[in-house]
N, C-alpha and C positions, 0 to 999 in steps of 0.2 A: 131800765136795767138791761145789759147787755147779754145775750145768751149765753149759756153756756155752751163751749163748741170742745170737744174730743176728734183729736186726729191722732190717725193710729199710718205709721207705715204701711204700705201693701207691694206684692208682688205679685208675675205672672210668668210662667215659664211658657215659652212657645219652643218650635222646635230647632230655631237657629241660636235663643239666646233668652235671657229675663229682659223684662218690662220692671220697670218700679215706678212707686209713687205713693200717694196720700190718697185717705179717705176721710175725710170730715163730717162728722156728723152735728150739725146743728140743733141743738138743744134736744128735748126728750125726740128718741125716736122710736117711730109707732108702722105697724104693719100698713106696707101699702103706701107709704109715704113718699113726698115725691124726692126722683132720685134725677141728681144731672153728672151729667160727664164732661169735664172738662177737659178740654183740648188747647194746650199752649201755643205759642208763637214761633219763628225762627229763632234757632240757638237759647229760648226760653226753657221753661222748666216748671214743673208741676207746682212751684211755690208761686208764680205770677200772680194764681188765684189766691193768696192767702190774704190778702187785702177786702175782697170782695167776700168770701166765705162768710164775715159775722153779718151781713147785711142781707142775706139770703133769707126765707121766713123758718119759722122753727120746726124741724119736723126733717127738714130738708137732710137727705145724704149726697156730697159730692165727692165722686171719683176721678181722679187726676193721675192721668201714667205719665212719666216723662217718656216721650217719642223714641224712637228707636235712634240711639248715637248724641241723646239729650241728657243734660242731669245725670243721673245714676243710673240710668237704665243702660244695659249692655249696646256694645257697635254691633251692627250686621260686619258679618263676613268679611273680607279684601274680597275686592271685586266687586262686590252688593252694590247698588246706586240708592242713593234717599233722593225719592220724590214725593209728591203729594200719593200718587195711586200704592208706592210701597207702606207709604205710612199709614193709609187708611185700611189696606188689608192686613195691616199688623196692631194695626187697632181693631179692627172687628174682631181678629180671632183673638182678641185678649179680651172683648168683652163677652164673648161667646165663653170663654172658657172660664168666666168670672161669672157666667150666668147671669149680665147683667143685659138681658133683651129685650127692654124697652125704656127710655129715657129719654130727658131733654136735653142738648149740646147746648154747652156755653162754650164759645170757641172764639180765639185771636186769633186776628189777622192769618199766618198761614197755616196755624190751627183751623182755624177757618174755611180754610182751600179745604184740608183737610176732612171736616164734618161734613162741607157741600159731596165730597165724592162717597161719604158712607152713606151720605140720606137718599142722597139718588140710587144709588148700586142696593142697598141694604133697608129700605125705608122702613120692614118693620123694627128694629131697632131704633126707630129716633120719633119720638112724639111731638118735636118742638124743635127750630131751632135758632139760635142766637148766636148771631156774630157780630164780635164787635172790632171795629173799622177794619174792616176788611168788604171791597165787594166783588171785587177783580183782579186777577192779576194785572200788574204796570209794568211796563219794564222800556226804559228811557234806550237802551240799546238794541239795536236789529236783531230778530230772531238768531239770526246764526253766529254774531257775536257773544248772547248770550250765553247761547249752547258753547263757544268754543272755553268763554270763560268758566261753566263750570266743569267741563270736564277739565281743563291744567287744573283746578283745585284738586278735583277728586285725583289724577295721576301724581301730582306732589303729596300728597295725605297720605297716599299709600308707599311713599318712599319710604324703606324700613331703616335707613342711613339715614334719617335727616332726626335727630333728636327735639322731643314736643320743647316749647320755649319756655321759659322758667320767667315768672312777674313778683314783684313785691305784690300783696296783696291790695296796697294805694295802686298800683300799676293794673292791678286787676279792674279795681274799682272803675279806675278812667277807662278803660278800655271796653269795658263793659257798658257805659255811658256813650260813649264817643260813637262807637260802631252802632247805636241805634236811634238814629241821626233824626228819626223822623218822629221819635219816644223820647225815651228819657233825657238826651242830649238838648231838649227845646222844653221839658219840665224846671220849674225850682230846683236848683241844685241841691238844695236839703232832701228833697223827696229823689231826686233823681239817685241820690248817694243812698239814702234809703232800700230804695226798689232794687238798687246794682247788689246791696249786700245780700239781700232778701233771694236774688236767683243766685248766687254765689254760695248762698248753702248746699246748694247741690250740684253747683258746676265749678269747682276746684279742690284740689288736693294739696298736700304737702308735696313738694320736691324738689331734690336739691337745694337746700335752703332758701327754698320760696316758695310757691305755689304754681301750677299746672291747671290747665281746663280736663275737666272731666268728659265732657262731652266732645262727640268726634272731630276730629279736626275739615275731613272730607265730608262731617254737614253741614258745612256751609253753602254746597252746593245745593239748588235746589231742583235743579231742571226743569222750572214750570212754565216755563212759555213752550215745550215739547207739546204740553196738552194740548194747546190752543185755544182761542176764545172760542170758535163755533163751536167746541165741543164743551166749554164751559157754558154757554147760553142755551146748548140743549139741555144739559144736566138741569140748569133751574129750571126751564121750562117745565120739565119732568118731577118735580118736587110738590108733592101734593098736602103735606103739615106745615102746621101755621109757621113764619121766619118773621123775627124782630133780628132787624140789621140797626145797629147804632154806632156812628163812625164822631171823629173827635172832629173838631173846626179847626185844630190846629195839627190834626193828625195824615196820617197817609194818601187820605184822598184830597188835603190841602194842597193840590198841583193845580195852577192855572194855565190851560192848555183844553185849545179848541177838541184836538183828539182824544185828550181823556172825557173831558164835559162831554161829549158824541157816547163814547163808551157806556159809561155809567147812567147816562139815558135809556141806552141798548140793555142796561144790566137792570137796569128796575123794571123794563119791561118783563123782562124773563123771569122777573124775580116772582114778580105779580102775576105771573100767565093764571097756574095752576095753583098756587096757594092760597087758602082761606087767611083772611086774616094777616097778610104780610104789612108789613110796618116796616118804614124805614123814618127814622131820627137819626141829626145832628145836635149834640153837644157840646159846648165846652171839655176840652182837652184835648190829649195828643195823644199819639199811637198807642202810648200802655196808659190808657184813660184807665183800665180797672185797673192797678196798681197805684195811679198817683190820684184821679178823679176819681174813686166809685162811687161816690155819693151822689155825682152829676147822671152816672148813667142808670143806677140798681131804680129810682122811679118807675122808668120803663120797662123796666125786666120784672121785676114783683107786678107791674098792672100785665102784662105779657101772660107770668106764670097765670095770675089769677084766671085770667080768660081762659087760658087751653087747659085749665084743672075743670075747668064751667062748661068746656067743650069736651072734652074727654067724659066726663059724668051724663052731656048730654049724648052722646054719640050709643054709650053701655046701658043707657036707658033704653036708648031706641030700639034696641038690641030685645028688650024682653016681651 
């Protein structure tokens, strides 16, 4: 029988604008029970997880914000830049202000960027974390080419004269699919069309007799090759709770290339420095494995939770 799962809207005011998202609570819930925080993808949206949520064990509450300029949640400012360091300090202080301070991260790909800079910068707030296909940032273009391409996005997004562009909601669909080339675009198009409608509840509107994206248009940029990798392999380095990393076989890190293979060598070293217990699996699927796969990856995340519930219980023992 399948749980019973309650989700309730939520919100979170910070001081430049609201946070929104979902809480889902899986089947009866009991003091002390475990809580995760999910953390979306690029241009995603806090429904990605609603695939995975009945698969979760019972007891479980997960909290999902759409990112700041995602889904429903309010744009930063004109001017503001969205990167991975803006979005993780506007995630701490919404879970700071949600009193939510301590928890396990299920985190996509740049969700993922994302939870790596709160667990290092913020570690008492993360007892666990999980990423799935994500391990590193890639990026097929030179540093400086990158950088110049996001910032023309960001300078055209903030043109107040250029009106957002109006789609038939079919027009939404494909576009939604198409632009996540390395996801849904290379899933079963039943499920791919699936998945598109599923984030589309919270990233369009009505207008002008069609529809609109909800989410910023200037977050598309990401700015994340600014961070760097030496600064991405100190931060793992530096992460001291358990990480289950599970990436898709036909997903993001399916590029064959000497320089990424080098990389990602470089990155499970880091991964593994200082963490107890890290884990890394390949699966079956593709970039939004828990949208159209989760049945191939939640195995490892349920044997995952069960051990750090086994290691937390033994750590607060130690403790008496």
């Amino acid at each position: 029988m399948a749980p019973s799962i309650k989700c309730e809207e939520v919100s979170v005011a910070l001081t430049w604008g609201t946070l929104r998202g979902k809480l889902w609570r899986v089947g009866p819930t009991t003091t002390g029970g475990l809580r995760i925080v999910a953390v979306h993808g690029w241009l995603d949206n806090a429904n990605s997880f609603a695939n995975i949520v009945p698969l979760l064990p019972q007891g479980t509450t997960i909290l999902a914000l759409d990112l700041p300029g995602h889904g429903l949640s309010d744009h930063l400012p004109k001017g503001a830049l969205y990167d991975g360091f803006s979005h993780a300090l506007n995630l701490r202080n919404a879970l700071l202000e949600l009193q939510w301070n301590s928890s396990v991260f299920l985190a996509h790909s740049m969700g993922a960027f994302v939870a790596t800079i709160v667990t290092a910068m913020w570690p008492e707030l993360v007892e666990g974390l999980i990423k799935l296909d994500w391990m590193l940032p890639l990026h097929a273009a030179t540093r400086l080419t990158a950088w110049r391409y996001d910032a023309n996005i960001h300078a055209k997004s903030e043109d107040l004269n250029t009106p957002p562009p109006v789609y038939s909601k079919d027009e939404m669909i494909e576009r939604m699919v198409s632009s996540r080339g390395t996801g849904l675009a290379k899933d079963d198009p039943a499920d791919a069309e699936d998945s598109a409608k599923l984030l589309l509840e919270r990233d369009c509107r009505p207008e002008r007799h069609g529809y609109t994206w909800t989410h910023d248009p200037k977050a598309r940029t990401r700015f994340m090759s600014i961070f760097g990798l030496d600064n991405y392999y100190y931060m793992l380095s530096n992460i001291s709770c358990p990480i289950l990393v599970i990436v898709g076989d036909n997903g993001f890190l399916a590029i064959e290339s000497d320089g990424i293979k080098e990389s990602i060598a470089t990155m499970k070293e880091s991964y593994f420095k200082n963490a107890p217990n890290a884990e890394y699996h390949m699966v079956q699927g593709t970039h939004h494995l828990h949208m159209t796969q989760p049945q191939n990856a939640i195995p490892f995340i349920l044997k995952f939770l069960h051990n750090l519930n086994v290691l937390v219980q033994s750590q607060a023992m130690a403790k008496l």
